[in-house]
GUBA-22815 format. One record per residue: residue in one letter; z, y, x of N, C-alpha, C, CB in turn. Coordinates in steps of 0.05 Angstrom, whole numbers, plus 32768, in hexadecimal, padded with zeros to 4 digits. Atoms other than C-alpha are relative to their C-alpha. Glycine has a CB too. Example, Ala and Ser with C-alpha at 12.3 -4.5 7.8 and 13.67 -1.06 7.14 Angstrom:
2
A80007FE88012809C7FA680F6800080188012801980017FEC;S7FFF7FE87FF0808F7FEB8111800E80167FF17FE380098009;
END
This chain:
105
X7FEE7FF37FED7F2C7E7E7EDF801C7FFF7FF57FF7801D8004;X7FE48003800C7F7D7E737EDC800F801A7FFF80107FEC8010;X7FFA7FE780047F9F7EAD7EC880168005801D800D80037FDE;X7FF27FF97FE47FBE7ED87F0D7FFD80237FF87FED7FF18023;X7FFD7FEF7FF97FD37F147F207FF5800E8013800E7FFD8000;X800C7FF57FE87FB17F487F4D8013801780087FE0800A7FFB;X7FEB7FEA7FF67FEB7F6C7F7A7FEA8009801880247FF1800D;X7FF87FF47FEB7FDD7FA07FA6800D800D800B7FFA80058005;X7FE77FEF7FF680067FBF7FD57FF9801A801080127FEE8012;X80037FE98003800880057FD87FFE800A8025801A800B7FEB;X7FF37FF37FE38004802780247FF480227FF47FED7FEF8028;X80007FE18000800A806E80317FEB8009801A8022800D8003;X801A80007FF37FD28098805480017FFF80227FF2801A7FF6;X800B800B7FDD7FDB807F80A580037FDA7FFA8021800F8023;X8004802380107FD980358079800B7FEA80067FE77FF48003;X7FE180108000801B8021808380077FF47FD9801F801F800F;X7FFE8007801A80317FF48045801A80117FF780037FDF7FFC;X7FE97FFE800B80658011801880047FEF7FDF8003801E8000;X7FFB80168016808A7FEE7FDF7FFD80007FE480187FF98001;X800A7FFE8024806880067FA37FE57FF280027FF980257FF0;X8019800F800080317FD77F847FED80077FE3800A7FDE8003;X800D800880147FF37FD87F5580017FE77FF87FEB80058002;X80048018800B7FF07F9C7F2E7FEC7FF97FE480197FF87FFC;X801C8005801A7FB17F867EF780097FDF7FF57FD480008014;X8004801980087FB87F457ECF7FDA7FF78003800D80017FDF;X8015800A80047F767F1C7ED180047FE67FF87FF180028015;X800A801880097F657EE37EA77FFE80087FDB80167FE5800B;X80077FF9801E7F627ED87E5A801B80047FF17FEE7FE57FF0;X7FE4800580117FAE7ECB7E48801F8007801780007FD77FF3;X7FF07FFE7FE57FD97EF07E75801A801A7FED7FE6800F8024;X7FEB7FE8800480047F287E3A801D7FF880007FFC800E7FE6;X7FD880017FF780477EFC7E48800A80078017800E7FE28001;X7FE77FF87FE7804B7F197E877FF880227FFF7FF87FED802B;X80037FD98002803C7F6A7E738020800780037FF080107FDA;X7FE87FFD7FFA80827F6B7E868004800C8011800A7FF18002;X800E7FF87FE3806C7F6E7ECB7FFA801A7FFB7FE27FEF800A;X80107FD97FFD803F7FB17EBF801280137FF47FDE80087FEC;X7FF97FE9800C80717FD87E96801C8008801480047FFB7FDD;X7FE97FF37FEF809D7FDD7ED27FFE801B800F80067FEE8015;X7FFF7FD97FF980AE80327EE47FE97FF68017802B80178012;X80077FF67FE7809580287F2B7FFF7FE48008801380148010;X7FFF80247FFB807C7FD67F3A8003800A80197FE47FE57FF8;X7FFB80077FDC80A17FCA7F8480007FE17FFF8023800D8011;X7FFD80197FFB80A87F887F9D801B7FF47FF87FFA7FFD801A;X7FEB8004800A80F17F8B7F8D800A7FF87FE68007800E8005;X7FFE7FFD801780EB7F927F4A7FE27FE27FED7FFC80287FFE;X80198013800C80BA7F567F4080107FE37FFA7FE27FF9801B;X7FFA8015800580D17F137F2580067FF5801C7FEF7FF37FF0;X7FFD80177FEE80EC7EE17F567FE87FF0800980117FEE7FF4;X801F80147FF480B07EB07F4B7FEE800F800F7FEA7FF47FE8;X80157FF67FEC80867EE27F577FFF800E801E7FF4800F7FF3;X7FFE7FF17FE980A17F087F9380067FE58018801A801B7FFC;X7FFE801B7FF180A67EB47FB27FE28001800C80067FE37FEA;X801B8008800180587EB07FA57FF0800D80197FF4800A7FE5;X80107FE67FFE80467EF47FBF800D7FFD8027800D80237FE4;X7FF1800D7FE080777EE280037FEC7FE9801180237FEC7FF8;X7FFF80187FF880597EA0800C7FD38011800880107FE07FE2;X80197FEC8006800B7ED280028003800C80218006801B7FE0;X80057FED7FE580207EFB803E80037FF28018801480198002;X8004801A7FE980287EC5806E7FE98000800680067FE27FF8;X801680077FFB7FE77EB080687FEA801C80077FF97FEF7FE9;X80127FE97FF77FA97ED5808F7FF0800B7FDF7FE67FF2801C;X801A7FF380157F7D7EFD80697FE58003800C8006801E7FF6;X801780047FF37F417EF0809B7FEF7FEA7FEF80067FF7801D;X8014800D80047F087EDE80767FFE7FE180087FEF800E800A;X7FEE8003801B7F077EA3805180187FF77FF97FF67FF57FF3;X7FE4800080047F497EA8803C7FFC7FE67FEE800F801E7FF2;X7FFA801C80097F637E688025800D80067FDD801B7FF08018;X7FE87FFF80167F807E5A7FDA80117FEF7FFE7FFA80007FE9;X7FE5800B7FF87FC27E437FD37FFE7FF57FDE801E801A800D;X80038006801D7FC27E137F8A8022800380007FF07FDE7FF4;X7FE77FEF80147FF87E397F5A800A8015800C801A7FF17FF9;X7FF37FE57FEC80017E707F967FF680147FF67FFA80038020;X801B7FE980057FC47E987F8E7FEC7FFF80238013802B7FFA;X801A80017FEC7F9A7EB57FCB800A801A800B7FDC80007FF2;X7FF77FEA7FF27FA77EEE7FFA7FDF8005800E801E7FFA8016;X801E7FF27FFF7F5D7F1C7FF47FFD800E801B7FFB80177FE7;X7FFB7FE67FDF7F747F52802E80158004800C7FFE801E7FFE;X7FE57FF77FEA7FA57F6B8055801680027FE77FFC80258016;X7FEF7FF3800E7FC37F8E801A7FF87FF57FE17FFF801F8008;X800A8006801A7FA97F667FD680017FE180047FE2800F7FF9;X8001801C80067FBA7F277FBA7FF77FF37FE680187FF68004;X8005801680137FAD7EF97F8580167FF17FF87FED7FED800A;X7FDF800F80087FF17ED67F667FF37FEF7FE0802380237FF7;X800B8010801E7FDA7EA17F30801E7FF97FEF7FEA7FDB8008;X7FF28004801680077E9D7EF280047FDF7FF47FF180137FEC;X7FF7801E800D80247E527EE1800D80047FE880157FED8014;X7FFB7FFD801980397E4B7EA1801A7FF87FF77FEE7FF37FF3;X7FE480138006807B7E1D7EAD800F8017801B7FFD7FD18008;X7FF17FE57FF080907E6C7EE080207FFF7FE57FE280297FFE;X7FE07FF7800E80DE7E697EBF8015800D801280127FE47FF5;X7FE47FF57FF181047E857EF97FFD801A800A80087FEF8019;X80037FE97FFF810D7ECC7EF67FE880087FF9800680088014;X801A7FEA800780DD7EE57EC7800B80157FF77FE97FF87FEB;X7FF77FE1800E81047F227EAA800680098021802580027FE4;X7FFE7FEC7FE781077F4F7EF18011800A80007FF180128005;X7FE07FEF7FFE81467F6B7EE680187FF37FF9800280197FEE;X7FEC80148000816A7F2B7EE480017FF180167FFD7FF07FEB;X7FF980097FED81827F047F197FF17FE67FFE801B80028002;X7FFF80127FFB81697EC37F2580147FE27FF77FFF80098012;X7FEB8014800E81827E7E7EFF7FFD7FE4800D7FF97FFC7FDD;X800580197FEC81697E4E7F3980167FF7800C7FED80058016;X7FEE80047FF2819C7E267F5D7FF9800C801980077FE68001;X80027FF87FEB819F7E447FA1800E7FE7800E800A801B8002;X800180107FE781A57E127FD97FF67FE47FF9801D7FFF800D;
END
C-alpha cells in the first residue's frame, strides 16, 4: 500500500460541510508529513498547496460506488472522505504557512 492520507471533512449536525478536517496518515513511512497533523485546527486553508490541488481535483469526482482511483491523486470514499496518496518528489508548498514557489502561469 503507497503511503496517503485519509481527509475528512468535518460537517455540522443538519450535514452541511464546514472547513475543519480530521486527517490520519496510513501507510508504513509517512512521519515527514506529521507536519500536517500538528496543525491548531486542520482547515483546508491551512493545508499545503499540493495537497489542497489533490483534495480539489478528489471533489470533482463522484463518490457513487465504485469510485474510481486517480494514480498519485488518491480516491474519493464518500461524500465527505478522501484518500490523498503521498508522492515522494511533493516539493511545492510543503511548509503550510508558506506561500507557494511554483511559477504561476
Amino acid at each position: 500500500m503507497s503511503d496517503m492520507l485519509k481527509i475528512e471533512v468535518c460537517c455540522n449536525e443538519h450535514g452541511d460541510p464546514i472547513d475543519e478536517l480530521v486527517i490520519h496518515k496510513v501507510g508504513s513511512d509517512t512521519s515527514k508529513w506529521d507536519y500536517i497533523l500538528k496543525l491548531d485546527v486542520p482547515t483546508v486553508n491551512k493545508l499545503p498547496q499540493w495537497l489542497r490541488r489533490k483534495l480539489a481535483v478528489l471533489q470533482m469526482r463522484s463518490y457513487d460506488p465504485p469510485t474510481e482511483d486517480i494514480p498519485d491523486i488518491g480516491m474519493r470514499i464518500s461524500k465527505w472522505e478522501f484518500w490523498v496518496y503521498i508522492n515522494e518528489g511533493e516539493q511545492d508548498g510543503d511548509d503550510p504557512r508558506k506561500e507557494s514557489e511554483a511559477a504561476c502561469c
